[in-house]
C-alpha positions in Angstrom: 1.7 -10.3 57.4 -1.5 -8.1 57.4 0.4 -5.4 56.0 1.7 -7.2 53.4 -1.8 -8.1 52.3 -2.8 -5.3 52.5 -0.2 -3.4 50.5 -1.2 -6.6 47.9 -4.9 -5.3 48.1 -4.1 -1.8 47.3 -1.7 -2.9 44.3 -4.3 -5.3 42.8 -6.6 -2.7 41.2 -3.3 -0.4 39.6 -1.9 -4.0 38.8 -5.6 -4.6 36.8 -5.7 -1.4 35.3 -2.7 -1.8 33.9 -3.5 -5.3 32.7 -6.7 -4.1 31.0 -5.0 -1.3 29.5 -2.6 -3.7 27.9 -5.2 -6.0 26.9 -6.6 -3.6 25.0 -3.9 -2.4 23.1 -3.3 -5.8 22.0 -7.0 -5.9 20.7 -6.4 -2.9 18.8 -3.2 -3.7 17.7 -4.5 -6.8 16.4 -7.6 -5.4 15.0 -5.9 -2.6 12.9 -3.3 -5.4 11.2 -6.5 -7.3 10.5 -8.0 -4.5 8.5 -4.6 -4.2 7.1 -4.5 -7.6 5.6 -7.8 -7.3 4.7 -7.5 -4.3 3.0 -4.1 -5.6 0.9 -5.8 -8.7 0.1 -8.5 -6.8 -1.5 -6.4 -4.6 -3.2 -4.6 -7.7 -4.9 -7.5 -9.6 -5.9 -9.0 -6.3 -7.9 -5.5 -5.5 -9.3 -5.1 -9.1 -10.4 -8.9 -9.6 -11.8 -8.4 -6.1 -13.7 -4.9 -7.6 -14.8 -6.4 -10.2 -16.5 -9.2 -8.7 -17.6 -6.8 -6.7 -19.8 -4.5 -8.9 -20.4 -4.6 -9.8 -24.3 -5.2 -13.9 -23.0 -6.3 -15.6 -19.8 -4.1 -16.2 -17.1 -5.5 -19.5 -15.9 -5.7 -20.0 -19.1 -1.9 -19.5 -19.9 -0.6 -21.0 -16.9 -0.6 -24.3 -17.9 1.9 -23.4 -20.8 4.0 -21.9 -18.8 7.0 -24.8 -18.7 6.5 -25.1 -22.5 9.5 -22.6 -23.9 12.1 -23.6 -20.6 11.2 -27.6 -21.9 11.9 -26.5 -25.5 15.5 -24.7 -24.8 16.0 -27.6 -22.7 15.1 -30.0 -25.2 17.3 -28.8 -27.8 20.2 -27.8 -25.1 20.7 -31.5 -24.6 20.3 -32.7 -28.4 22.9 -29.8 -29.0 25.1 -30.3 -25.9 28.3 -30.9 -28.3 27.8 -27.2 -29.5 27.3 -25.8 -26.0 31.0 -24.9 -25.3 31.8 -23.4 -28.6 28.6 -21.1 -28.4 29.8 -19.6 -25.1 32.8 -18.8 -26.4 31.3 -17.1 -29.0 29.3 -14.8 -26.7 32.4 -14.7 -24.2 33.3 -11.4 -25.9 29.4 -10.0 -24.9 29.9 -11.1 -21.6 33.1 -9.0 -21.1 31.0 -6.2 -22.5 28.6 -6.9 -20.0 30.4 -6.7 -17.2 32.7 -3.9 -18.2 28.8 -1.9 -18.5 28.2 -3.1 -14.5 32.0 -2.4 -13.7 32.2 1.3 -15.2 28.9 2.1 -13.7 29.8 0.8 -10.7 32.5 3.1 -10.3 30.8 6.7 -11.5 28.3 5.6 -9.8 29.9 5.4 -6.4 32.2 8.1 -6.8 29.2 10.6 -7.0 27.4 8.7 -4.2 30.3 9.6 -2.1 30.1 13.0 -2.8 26.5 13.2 -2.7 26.4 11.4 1.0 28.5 13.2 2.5 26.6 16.6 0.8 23.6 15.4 2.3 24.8 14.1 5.8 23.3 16.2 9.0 26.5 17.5 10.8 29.1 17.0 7.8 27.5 19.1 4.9 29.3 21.3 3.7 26.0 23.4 2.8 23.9 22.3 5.5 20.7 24.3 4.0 21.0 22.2 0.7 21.0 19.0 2.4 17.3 18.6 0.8 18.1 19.6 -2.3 21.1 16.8 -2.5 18.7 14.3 -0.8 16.0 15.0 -3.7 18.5 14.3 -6.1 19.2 11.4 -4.8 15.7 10.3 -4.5 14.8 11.1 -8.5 18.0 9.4 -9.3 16.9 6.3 -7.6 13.3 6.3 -8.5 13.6 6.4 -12.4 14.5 2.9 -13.9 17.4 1.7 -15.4 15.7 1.0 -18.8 13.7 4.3 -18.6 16.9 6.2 -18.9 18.4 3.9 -21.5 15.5 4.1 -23.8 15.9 8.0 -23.6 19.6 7.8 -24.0 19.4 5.1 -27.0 17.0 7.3 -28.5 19.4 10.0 -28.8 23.2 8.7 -28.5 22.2 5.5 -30.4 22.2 2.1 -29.4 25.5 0.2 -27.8 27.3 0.1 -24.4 27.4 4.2 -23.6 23.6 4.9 -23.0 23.4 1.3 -20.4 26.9 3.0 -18.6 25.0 6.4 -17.7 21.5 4.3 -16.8 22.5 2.1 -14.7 25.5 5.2 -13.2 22.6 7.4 -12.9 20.4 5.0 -10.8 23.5 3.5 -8.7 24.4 7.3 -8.0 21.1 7.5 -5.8 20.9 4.0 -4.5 24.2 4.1 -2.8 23.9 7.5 -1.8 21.3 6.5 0.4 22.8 3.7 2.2 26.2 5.7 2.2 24.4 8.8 3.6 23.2 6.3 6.9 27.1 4.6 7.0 27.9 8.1 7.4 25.5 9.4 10.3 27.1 6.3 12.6 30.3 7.7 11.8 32.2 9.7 15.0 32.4 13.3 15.3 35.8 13.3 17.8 38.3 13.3 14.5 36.2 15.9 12.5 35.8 18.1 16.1 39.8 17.4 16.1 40.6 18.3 12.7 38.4 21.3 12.3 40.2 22.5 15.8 43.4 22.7 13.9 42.5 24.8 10.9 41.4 21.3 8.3 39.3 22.6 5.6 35.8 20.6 4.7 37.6 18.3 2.2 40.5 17.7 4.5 37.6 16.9 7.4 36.1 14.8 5.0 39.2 12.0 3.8 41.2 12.4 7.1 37.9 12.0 9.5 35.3 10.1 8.1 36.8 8.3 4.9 38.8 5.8 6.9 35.9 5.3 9.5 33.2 4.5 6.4 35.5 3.2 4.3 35.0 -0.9 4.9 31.2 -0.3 4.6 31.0 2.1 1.4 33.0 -0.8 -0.4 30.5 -3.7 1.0 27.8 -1.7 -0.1 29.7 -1.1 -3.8 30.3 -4.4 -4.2 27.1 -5.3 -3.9 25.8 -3.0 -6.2 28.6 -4.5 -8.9 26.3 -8.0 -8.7 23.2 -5.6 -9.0 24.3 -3.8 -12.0 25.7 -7.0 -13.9 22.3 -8.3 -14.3 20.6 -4.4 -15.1 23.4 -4.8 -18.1 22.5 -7.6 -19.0 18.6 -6.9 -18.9 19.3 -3.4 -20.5 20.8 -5.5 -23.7 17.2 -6.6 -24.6 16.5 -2.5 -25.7 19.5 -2.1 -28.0 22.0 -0.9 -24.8 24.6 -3.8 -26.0 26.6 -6.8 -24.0 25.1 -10.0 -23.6 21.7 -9.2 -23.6 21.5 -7.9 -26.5 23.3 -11.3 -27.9 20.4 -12.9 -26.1 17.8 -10.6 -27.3 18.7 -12.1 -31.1 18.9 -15.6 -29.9 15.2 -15.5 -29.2 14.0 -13.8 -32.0 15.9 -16.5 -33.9 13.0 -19.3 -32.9 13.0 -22.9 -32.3 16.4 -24.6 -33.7 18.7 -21.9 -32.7 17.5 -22.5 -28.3 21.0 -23.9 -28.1 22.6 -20.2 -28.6 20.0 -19.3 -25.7 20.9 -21.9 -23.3 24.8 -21.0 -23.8 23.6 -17.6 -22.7 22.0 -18.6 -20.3 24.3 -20.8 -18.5 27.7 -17.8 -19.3 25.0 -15.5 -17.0 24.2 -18.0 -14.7 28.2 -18.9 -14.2 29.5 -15.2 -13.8 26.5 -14.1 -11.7 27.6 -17.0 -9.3 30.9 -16.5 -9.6 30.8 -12.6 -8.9 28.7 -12.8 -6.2 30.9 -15.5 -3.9 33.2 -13.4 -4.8 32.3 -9.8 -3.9 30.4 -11.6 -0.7 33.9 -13.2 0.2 35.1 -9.5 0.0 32.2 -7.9 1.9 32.4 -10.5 4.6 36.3 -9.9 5.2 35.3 -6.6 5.4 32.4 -6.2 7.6 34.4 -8.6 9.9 37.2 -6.2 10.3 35.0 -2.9 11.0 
């Protein structure tokens, strides 16, 4: 019993020390995420006064106007609600456009993410001293915007459906090269050991060992990216880049009388984005479910 207490009496002061130590990281923890917030809540409050400041009205004074255009295409959505199903099948064909844009992209897109991941993949490059070189690629190619590239492109291929197919391929190339690159670094080695034991060239390494383990997760990711890109194609439309947005992009310029074109519009994008993306998650859940 006496030594028990005793061992108790020697613990207590490592038992404290390691208490206060804790403590204090806690306190300093706490008192670095302070200045944190403090410091992001300053930095908002300056960007937002300089904001308006610049800003060619007042935003406190235009926020009260804010619900006045969505209460006009309302408005005039329901007076015209006869005409609704007509106009979207007017614009039908620009939605097909549309999502042919997302769908094409889609595809170039991720067939040179696949080759760029597994390019830029520790223990599966086939040139492991350009791995940063493919890895910046990537990284430029998923920096620049969408509508940065179309404007460039539209400027010198013209307007229509090519230039938004290259933007939104161009950015989709780096984006799912990223997330394919870390799909790929979970993927096991024991095939690729096995194949490359047996004379299997880098390709043949490549489909045979690591295609079928990533496979299920580089089509999640794609599909995914298809519901991205629909609504880029349909944003890129407002610079001249064709589809629905470009349909859209006339509707408003038209003014007050024509809002029942844009409310057609509005509801074909609202119905396919819905619709494409219980379907693609339907997909991604069956297979994430089966890796």
């Amino acid at each position: 019993m006496t030594d028990t207490a005793l061992g108790r009496d020697t613990e207590s002061p490592r038992l404290r020390e390691v208490r206060d130590a804790y403590a204090a990281m806690t306190r300093t923890k706490q008192m670095y995420g302070g200045i944190v917030l403090l410091v992001f809540v300053a930095l908002m409050t300056s960007g937002f006064m300089l904001a308006d400041s610049r800003n060619a009205g007042g935003f406190w004074d235009g926020i009260l106007n804010i619900f006045i255009f969505p209460g006009e295409v309302v408005s005039e959505a329901v007076e015209k609600a006869a005409l609704l199903p007509a106009l979207m099948l007017k614009f039908f064909p620009s939605l097909i456009e549309t999502v042919n844009i997302a769908a094409a992209s889609t595809l170039v897109g991720a067939l040179l993410a696949i080759v760029l991941s597994l390019l830029s993949t520790r223990g599966l490059a086939r040139f492991p001293r350009l791995i940063p070189l493919f890895r910046r690629l990537m990284d430029i190619s998923r920096a620049v915007p969408e509508i940065v590239i179309a404007l460039v492109l539209i400027f010198v291929l013209g307007g229509g459906p090519v230039p938004a197919m290259i933007a939104i391929a161009f950015h989709t190339t780096g984006a799912l090269g990223k997330l394919f690159s870390e799909v790929n670094e979970n993927a096991s080695m024991k095939p690729v050991e096995g194949l490359a034991s047996v004379g299997a060239s880098w390709t043949q390494r490549m489909l045979l060992g690591v295609v079928p383990q990533v496979a299920p997760n580089w089509l999640s990711y794609a599909l995914l990216r298809f519901e991205i890109n629909i609504r880029a194609s349909a944003i890129l439309g407002f610079v001249g880049a064709g589809g629905i947005g470009y349909d859209l992009k006339n509707a408003f310029s038209w003014g007050q009388g024509r809002y029942d074109a844009v409310a057609a519009i509005f509801i074909l994008l609202f119905l396919t984005i819905v619709f494409f993306d219980q379907l693609s998650g339907h997909f991604r859940n069956k297979l994430v479910g089966k890796v």
